[in-house]
C-alpha positions in Angstrom: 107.2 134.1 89.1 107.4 130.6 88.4 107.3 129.4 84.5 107.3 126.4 82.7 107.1 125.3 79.5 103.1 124.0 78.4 103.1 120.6 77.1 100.6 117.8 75.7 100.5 115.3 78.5 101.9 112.6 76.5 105.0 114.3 76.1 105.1 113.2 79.7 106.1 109.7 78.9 108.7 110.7 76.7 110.4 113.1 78.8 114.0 113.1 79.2 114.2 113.2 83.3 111.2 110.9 83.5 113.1 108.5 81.9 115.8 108.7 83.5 113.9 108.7 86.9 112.0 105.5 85.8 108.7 106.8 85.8 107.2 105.2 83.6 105.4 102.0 84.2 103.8 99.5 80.9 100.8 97.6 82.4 98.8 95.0 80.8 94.3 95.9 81.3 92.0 93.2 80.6 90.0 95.4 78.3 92.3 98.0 76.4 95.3 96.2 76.7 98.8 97.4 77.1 99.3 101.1 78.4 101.9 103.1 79.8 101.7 105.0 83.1 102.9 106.7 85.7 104.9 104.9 88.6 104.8 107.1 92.0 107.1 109.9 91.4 107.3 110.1 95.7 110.3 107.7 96.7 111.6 107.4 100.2 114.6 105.1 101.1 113.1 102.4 102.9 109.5 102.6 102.5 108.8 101.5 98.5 105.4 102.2 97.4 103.1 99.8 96.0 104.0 98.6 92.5 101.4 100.0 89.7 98.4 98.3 88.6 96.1 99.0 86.0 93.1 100.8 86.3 90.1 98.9 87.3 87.5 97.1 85.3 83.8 98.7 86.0 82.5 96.8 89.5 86.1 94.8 89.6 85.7 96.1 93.2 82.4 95.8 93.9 82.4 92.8 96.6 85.4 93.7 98.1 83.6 97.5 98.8 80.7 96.5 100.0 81.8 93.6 101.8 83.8 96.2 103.9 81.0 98.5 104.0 78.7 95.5 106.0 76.9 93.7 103.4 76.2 89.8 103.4 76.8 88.0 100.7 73.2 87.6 100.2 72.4 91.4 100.0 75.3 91.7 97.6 73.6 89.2 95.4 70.2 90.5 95.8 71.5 93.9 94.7 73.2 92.0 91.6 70.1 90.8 90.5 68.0 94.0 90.7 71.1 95.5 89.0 72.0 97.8 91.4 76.0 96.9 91.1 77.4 95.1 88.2 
C-alpha cells in the first residue's frame, strides 16, 4: 500500500527535492504581485515546456477567445458594452 507523509501545500515550495529539481518558479501578477509557483515538473530532453506565467487577469483573454471562437470585432464590442465580457 502506498504511504506518504500529509503535508500543507506550501511546504511544497520549501521542499528539499523540489529545490533541488528547480521547481519552483517566482512570477510577477499585475494585481497581487510577486508569487511563487510551480514550474512543469514533466521534463523531456529536447522538447522544453513553455516557461511559467502568471495566472490571468479576469477577461485578460477575452478577445483573443472569442476572436478564435468567430466573433468580429464589432460583436466583441457590442458584447463589451452590454457587459456580457469584461
Amino acid at each position: 500500500m502506498p504511504c506518504a507523509s500529509v503535508r500543507p501545500i506550501e511546504d511544497m515550495f520549501d521542499h528539499p527535492q523540489v529545490l533541488a529539481e528547480d521547481l519552483v518558479a517566482t512570477l510577477d501578477h499585475p494585481q497581487v504581485g510577486g508569487y511563487r509557483a510551480m514550474k512543469q515538473p514533466i521534463r523531456f530532453t529536447g522538447t522544453p515546456g513553455p516557461a511559467p506565467t502568471p495566472a490571468p487577469t479576469f477577461g485578460q483573454h477575452s478577445d483573443e477567445i472569442l476572436t478564435g471562437c468567430g466573433y468580429s470585432a464589432d460583436e466583441i464590442m457590442a458584447l463589451r458594452q452590454r457587459s456580457v465580457v469584461p
